[in-house]
C-alpha positions in Angstrom: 0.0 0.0 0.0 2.8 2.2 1.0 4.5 1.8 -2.1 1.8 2.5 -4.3 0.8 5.4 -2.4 4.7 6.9 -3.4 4.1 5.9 -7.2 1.0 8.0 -6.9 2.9 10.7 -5.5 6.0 10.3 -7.6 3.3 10.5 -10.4 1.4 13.3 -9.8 4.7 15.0 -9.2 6.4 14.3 -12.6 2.9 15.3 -14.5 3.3 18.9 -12.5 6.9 18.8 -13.6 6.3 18.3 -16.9 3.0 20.4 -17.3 5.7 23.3 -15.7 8.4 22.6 -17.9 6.0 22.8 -21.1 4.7 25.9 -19.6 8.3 27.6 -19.3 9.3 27.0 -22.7 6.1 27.9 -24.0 6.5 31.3 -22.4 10.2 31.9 -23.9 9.3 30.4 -27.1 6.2 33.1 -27.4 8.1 36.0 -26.3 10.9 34.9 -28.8 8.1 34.5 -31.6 6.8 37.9 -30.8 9.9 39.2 -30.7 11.2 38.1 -34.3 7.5 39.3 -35.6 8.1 43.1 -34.5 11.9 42.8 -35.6 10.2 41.8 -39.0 8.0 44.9 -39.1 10.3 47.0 -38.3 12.5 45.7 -41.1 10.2 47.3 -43.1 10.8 50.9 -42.1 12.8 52.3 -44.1 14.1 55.0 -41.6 16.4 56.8 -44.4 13.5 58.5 -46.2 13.0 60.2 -42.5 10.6 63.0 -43.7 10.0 62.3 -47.5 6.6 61.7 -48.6 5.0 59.9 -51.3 1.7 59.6 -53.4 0.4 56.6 -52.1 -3.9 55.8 -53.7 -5.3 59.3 -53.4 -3.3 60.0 -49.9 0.2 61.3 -49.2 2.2 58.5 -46.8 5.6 58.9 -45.6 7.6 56.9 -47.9 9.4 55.3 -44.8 6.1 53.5 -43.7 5.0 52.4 -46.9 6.2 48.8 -46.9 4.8 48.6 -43.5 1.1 49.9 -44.3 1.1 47.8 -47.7 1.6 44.8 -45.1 -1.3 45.9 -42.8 -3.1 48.7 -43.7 -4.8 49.1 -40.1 -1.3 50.7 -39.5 -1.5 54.5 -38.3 1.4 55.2 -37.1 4.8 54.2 -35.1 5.8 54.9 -31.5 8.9 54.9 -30.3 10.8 56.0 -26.8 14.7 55.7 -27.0 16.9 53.4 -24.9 13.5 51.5 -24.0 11.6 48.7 -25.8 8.6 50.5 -26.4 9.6 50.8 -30.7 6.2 49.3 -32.3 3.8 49.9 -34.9 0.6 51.8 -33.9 -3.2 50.6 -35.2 -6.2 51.6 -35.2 -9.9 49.8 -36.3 -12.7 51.3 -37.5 -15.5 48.6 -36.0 -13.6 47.4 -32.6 -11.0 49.7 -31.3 -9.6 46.8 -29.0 -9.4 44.4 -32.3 -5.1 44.4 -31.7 -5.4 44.0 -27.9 -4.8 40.1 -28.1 -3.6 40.1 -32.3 -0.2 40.6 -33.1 0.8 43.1 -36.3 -0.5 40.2 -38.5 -4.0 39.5 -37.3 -3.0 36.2 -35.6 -4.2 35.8 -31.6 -1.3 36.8 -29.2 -1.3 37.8 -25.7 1.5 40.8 -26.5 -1.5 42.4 -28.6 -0.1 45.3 -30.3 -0.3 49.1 -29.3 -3.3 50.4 -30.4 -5.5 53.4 -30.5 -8.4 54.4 -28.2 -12.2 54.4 -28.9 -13.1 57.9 -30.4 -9.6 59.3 -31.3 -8.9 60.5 -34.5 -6.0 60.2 -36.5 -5.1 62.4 -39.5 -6.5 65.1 -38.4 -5.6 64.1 -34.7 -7.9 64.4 -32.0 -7.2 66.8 -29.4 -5.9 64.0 -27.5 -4.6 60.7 -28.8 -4.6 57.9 -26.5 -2.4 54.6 -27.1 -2.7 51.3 -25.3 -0.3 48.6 -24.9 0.2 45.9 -22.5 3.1 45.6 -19.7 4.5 42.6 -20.2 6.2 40.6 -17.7 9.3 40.4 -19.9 9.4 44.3 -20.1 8.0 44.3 -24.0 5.1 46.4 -25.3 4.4 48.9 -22.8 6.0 47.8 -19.9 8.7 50.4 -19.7 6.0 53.2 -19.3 6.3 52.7 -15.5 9.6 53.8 -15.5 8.0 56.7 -15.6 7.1 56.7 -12.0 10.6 57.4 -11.3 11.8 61.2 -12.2 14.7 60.5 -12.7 14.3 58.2 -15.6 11.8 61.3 -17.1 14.9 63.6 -16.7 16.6 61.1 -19.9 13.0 60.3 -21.3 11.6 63.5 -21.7 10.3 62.8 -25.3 8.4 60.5 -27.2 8.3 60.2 -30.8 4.9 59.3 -32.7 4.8 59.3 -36.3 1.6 59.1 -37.8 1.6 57.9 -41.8 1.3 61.7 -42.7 4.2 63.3 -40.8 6.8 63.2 -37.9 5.9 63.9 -34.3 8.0 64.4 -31.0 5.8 65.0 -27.8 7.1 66.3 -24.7 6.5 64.2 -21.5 4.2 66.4 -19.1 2.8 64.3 -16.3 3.1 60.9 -15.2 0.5 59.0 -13.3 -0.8 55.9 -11.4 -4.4 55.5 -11.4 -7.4 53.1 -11.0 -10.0 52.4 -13.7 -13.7 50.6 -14.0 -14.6 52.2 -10.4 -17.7 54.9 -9.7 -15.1 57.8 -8.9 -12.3 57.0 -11.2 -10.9 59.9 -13.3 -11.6 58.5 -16.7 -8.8 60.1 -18.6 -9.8 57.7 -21.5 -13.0 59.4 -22.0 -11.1 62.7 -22.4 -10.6 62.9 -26.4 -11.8 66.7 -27.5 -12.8 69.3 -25.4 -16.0 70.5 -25.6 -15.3 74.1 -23.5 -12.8 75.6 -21.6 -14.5 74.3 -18.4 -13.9 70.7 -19.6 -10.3 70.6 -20.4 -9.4 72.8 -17.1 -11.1 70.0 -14.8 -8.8 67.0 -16.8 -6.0 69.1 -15.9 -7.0 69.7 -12.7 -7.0 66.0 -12.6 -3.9 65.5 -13.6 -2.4 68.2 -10.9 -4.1 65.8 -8.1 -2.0 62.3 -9.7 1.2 63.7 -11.0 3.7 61.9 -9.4 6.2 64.6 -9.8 6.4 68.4 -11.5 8.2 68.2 -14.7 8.1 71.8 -14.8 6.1 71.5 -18.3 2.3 72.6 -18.7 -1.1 71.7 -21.0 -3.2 74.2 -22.8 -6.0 73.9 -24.7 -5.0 74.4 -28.3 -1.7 71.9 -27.5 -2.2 68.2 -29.2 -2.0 65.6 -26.6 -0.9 62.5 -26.5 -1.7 60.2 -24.2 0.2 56.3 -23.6 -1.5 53.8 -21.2 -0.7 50.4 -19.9 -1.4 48.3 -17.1 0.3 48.8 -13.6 0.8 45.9 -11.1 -0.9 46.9 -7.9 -4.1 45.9 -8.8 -6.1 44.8 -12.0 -7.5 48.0 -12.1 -4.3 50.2 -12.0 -3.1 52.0 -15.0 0.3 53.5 -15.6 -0.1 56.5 -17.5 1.6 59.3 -19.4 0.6 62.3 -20.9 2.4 64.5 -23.7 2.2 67.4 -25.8 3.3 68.0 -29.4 6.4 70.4 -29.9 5.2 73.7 -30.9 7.5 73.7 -34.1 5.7 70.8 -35.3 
């Protein structure tokens, strides 16, 4: 009895070693996979055109994205923030805005998603504020190094971000960085916050925003500035958000 009591043991422990093994290399061999598909993509930028634009259908298309939009043409734009991961395409959908939260840059299910852009923004012309989701990922891809944000001193060597849309260049100064929680009654709902409807409106989201900053970066919003806006997951809680919002360079 005693002995077949330890086989059952020593059998339910292998299938759990097993099952856990399986599950590690799974994990690596996704995040590889994902990896190699965005290093594909970005292959396809062809950064030396920088500015240069083309005729592309009955739309002019920075000729450096063109390869990238003729592979998905959901493609809006490209973010980038330097010395960090975050360097993906950007896409938005017409019927289901969260269509690229679990898809990768070619349609197929993934749990990296890809960035994408929030319900009601427009792109080209921009809303007044555009907001960008991506996921943190435990193995610091997508979105993940946005909360690195919550530490100045990684603002004081981040303090832009770039966004291209397929129409022109963009670099956004980094204005406030913030932790909050989201799907409660009193939550500030900064992803409702799109175009402002009166002056009254966009002073209370900055009001808002004076409450959460988690430091002063000595930069400020007004009303005619284009936002944008970058959001992703924080640990503390399923509800938490990381956030960060910017405004476009004046000279741009």
């Amino acid at each position: 009895m005693k002995n077949l009591k330890s086989r059952l043991i020593m059998f339910v422990l292998l299938v759990g070693l097993v099952f856990s093994g399986y599950k590690i290399v799974d994990y690596f061999y996704t995040s590889y996979d994902e990896k190699q598909n965005f290093n594909n993509v970005e292959k396809l930028v062809e950064s030396e055109y920088e500015d240069e634009k083309i005729q592309y259908n009955d739309f002019e298309i920075l000729k450096k994205y063109k390869k990238v939009y003729e592979k998905n043409n959901d493609l809006v734009g490209w973010i980038k923030i330097k010395d960090t991961n975050i360097d993906y395409p950007v896409m938005q959908t017409k019927d289901d805005y969260s269509y690229y939260l679990k898809r990768n840059f070619n349609k197929k299910s993934s749990i990296y998603g890809t960035p994408f852009v929030g319900d009601g923004c427009g792109i080209n012309p921009n809303s007044d504020n555009v907001i960008i989701y991506g996921h943190n990922m435990k193995n610091g891809t997508m979105f993940a190094d946005l909360n690195k944000y919550k530490d100045k001193k990684f603002y004081e060597s981040h303090k832009e971000v770039q966004f291209d849309t397929l129409t022109e260049e963009g670099t956004y100064k980094v204005v406030y960085a913030f932790v909050t929680e989201v799907n409660k009654k009193d939550s500030f709902k900064y992803y409702e916050k799109i175009n402002w409807n009166s002056k009254n409106e966009f002073n209370e989201y900055v009001s808002n925003l004076e409450q959460r900053k988690l430091y002063d970066t000595g930069e400020k919003i007004k009303k005619k500035d284009n936002l944008l806006t970058l959001s992703t997951c924080e640990k503390a809680s399923d509800n938490s958000r990381m956030v960060v919002v910017c405004k476009k360079k004046q000279n741009q």
